[in-house]
N, C-alpha and C positions, 0 to 999 in steps of 0.2 A: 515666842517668849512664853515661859511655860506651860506651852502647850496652846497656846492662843496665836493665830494666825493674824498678821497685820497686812496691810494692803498697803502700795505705796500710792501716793495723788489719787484718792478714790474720790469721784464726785458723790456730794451729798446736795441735794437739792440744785442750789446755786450757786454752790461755794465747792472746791475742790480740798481735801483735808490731805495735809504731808501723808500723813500715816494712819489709817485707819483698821478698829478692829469690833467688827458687826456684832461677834457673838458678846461683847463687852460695852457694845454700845459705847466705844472710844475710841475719839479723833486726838491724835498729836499731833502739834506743830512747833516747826523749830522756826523760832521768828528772827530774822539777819539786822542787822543796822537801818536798813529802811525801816523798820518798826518800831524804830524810835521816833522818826516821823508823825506828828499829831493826824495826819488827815488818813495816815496808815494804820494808826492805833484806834480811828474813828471805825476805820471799816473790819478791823480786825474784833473790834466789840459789836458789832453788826452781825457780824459773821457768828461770833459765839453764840451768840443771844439765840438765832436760829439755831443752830444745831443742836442747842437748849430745848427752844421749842420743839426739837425732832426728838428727843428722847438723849442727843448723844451729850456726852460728859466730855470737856477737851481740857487738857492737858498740856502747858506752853514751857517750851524751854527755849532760853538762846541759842544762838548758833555757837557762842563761846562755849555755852558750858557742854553741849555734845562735845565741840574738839578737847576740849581741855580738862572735861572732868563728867565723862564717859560712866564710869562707876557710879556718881553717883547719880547721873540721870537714869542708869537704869533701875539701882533700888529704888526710886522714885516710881517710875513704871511699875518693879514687881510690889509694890506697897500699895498702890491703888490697886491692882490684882488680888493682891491677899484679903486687902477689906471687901470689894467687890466680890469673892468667894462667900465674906463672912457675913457679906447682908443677903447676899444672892445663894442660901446652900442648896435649893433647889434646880439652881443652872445650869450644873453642871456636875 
């Protein structure tokens, strides 16, 4: 995605991220109906927090809105990329 490499189920420590992309220091994750689940949302904010502490930025979207509105998860995507460009212009 423009020009940025992502990784699928990349481990990060102790936690595995959907999609990960090193040179952006950003994990996505599409979270399903279990994530609505409190004890699932317990460890899902567990999980962010660390990969916080690791440097990485994460990025959650449902699994509705991938199937069903596709478009605009991705400018959501290239929209952290563009400002990540704009804070980062030496990264790249």
């Amino acid at each position: 995605m423009m020009g940025y490499d992502f990784h699928r189920q990349k481990p990060l420590d102790n936690y595995i991220a959907d999609f990960f992309c090193h040179e952006l220091m950003l994990a996505i994750e599409i979270d399903g109906y279990t994530h609505l689940l409190e004890e699932v949302q317990i460890k899902d904010a567990v999980k962010e927090k660390r990969l916080n502490e690791l440097g990485v930025n994460v990025l959650r979207f449902q699994d509705e809105e991938v199937y069903n509105d596709v478009e605009n998860v991705i400018r959501e995507i290239e929209a952290y990329i563009v400002e990540y460009r704009r804070t980062h212009p030496h990264q790249r």
